[in-house]
C-alpha positions in Angstrom: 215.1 27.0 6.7 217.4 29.2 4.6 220.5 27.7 3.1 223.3 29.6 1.6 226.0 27.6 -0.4 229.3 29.7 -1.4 230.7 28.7 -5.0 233.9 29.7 -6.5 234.5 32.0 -9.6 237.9 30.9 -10.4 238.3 29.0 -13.2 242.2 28.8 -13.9 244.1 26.1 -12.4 247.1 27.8 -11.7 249.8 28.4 -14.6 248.8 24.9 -16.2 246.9 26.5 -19.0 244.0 24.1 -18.0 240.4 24.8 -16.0 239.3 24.3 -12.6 236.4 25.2 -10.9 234.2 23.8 -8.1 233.2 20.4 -7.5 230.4 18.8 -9.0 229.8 16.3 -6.4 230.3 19.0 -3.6 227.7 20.7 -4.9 225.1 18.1 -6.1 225.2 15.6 -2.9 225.0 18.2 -0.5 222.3 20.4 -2.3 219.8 17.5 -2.4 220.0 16.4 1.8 219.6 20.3 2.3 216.7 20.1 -0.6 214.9 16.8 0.9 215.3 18.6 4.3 212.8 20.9 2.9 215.2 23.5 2.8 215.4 26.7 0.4 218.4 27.2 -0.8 220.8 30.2 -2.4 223.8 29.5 -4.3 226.3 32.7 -4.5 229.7 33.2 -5.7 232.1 36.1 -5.9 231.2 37.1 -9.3 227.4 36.0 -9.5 226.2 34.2 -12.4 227.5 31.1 -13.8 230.4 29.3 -11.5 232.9 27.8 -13.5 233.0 23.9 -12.8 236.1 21.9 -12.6 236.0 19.5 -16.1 237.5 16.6 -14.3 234.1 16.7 -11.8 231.9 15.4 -14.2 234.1 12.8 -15.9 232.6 9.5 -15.9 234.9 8.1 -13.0 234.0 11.1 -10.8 230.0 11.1 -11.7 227.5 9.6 -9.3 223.7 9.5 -9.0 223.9 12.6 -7.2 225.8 15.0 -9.5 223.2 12.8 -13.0 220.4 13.8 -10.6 221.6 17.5 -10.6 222.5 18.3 -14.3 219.1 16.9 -15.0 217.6 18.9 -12.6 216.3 22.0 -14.4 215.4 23.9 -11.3 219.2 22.9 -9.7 220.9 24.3 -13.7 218.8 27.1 -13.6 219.8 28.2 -10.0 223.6 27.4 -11.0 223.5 29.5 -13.6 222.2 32.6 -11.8 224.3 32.7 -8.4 224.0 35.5 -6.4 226.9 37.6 -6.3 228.5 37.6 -2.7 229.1 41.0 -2.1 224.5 41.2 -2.3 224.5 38.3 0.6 223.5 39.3 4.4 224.9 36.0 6.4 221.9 37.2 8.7 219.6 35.9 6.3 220.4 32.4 6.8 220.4 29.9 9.0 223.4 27.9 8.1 226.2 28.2 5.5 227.6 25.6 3.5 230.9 25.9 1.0 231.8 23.3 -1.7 235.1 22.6 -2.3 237.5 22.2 -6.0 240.4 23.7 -6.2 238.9 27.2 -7.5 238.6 28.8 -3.7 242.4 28.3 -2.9 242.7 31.6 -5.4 239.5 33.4 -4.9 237.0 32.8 -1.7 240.0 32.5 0.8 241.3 35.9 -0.7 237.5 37.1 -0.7 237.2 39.8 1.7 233.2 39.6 0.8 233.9 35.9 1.9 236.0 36.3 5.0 234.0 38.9 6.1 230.5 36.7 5.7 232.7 33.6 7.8 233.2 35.9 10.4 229.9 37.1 11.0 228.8 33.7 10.5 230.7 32.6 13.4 229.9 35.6 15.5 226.3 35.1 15.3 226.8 31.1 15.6 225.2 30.6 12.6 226.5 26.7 11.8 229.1 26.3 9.1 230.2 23.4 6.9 233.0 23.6 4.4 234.1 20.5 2.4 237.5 19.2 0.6 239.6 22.1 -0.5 236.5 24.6 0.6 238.5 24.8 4.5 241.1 26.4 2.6 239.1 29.1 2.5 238.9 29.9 6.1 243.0 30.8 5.6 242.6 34.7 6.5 239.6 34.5 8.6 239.9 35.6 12.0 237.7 34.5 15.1 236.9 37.6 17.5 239.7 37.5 19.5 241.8 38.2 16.4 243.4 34.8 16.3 243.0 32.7 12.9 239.0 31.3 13.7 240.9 27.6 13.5 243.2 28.1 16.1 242.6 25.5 18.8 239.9 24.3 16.8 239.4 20.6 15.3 239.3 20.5 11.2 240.0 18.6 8.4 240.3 19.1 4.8 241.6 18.0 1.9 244.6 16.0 2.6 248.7 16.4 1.6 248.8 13.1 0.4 245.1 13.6 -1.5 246.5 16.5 -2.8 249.9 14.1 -3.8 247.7 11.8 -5.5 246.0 14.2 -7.9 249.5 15.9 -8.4 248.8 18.9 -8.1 250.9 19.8 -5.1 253.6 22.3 -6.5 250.4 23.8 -8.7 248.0 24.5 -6.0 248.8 28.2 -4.1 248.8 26.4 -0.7 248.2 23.1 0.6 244.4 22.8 2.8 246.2 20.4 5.6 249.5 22.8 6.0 247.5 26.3 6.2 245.3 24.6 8.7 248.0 23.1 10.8 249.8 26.8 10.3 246.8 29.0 11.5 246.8 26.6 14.7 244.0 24.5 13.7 244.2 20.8 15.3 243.8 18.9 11.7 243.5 15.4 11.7 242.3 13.0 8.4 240.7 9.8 8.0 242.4 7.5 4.7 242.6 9.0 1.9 239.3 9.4 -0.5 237.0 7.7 2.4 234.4 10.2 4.5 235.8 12.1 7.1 234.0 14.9 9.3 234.7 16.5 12.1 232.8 18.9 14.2 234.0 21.7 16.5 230.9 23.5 18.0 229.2 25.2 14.4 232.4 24.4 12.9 232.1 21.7 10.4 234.4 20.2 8.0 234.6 18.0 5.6 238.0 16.0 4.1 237.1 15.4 0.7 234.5 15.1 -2.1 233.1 11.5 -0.4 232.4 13.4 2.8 230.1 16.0 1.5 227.2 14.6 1.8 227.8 13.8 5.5 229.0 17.4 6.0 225.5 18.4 5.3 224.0 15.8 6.9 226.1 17.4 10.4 225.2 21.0 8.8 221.4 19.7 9.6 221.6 18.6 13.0 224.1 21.2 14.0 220.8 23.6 12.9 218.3 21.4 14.5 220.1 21.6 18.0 220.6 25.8 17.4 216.9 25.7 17.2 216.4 23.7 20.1 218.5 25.4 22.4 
């Protein structure tokens, strides 16, 4: 079982002068159910290499045993720090596709053509797909094969307006994750703000915020199990 999990690159947050990056615990929580799964798992990113990680991710009110667990991990560091650059990635290798969420994707990976490109062969081949917090954001350009946006008609959720209130960032952020869904035709709905929230729409997974990542991977899992036993 062959996992690949899509990080950003971006590491600006906007015209703040301060850093961004992925999420620490959108990584960590959802790379150890895919690891105790017995999964092998590949970590790209537009530019390859290191991923820059949001500061705030791994302050002490935003760390949990899952994100200690990982940056003691030297296997987990080492495989961070040598993601494979998108643009090398065949989606056909893999059997499921998972992107963590931060801030950093609004500006690169839902720009990405390597990205939008890889979603859309994803979805063509029915390869299941999980995307968590901000990371639906990222699904802004992508097109289903009809040539409609892929979440038109389709039930998501992502990180939500009044989430995205609370961290103040709204009037920094290029585009809001709830208004590009509801936009592109994608029937969004939310659970309480901070508490874990997935929704499924055939290989369609997503995930409302960092507490749901974990359970986004958990759906990636069976959503694979019942490909395979089709």
């Amino acid at each position: 079982m062959n996992i690949l999990m899509v990080l950003t690159s971006h590491d600006t947050l906007g015209n703040t002068g301060k850093k961004t990056g992925f999420w620490l615990e959108e990584l960590a929580a959802p790379y150890y159910v895919f690891r105790e799964a017995g999964a092998t798992i590949t970590l790209a990113s537009p530019k390859g290499g290191q991923p820059p990680l949001d500061p705030k991710s791994n302050a002490p009110d935003f760390q949990t045993d899952e994100t200690r667990r990982f940056e003691a991990d030297a296997e987990a560091t080492a495989a961070l720090a040598a993601t494979v650059k998108l643009s090398d990635v065949s989606v056909s290798d893999y059997d499921a596709v998972f992107y963590p969420g931060g801030h950093g994707p609004l500006w690169d990976l839902a720009e990405d053509s390597q990205s939008i490109a890889l979603i859309e062969k994803a979805h063509a081949e029915g390869t299941p797909l999980a995307l968590v917090c901000h990371a639906p954001g990222v699904l802004r350009h992508v097109k289903g094969a009809d040539g409609k946006p892929l979440v038109a008609g389709r039930t998501v959720t992502g990180f939500a307006n009044s989430e995205e209130a609370a961290v103040g960032l709204t009037d920094i952020v290029p585009f809001l994750v709830e208004d590009v869904l509801k936009q592109n035709g994608g029937v969004y709905s939310a659970g309480p703000d901070w508490g874990v929230y997935v929704v499924e729409d055939g290989h369609l997974i997503t995930g409302q915020n960092p507490a749901s990542s974990a359970e986004a991977a958990r759906r990636l899992l069976q959503a694979l199990a019942a490909r395979k036993a089709a």
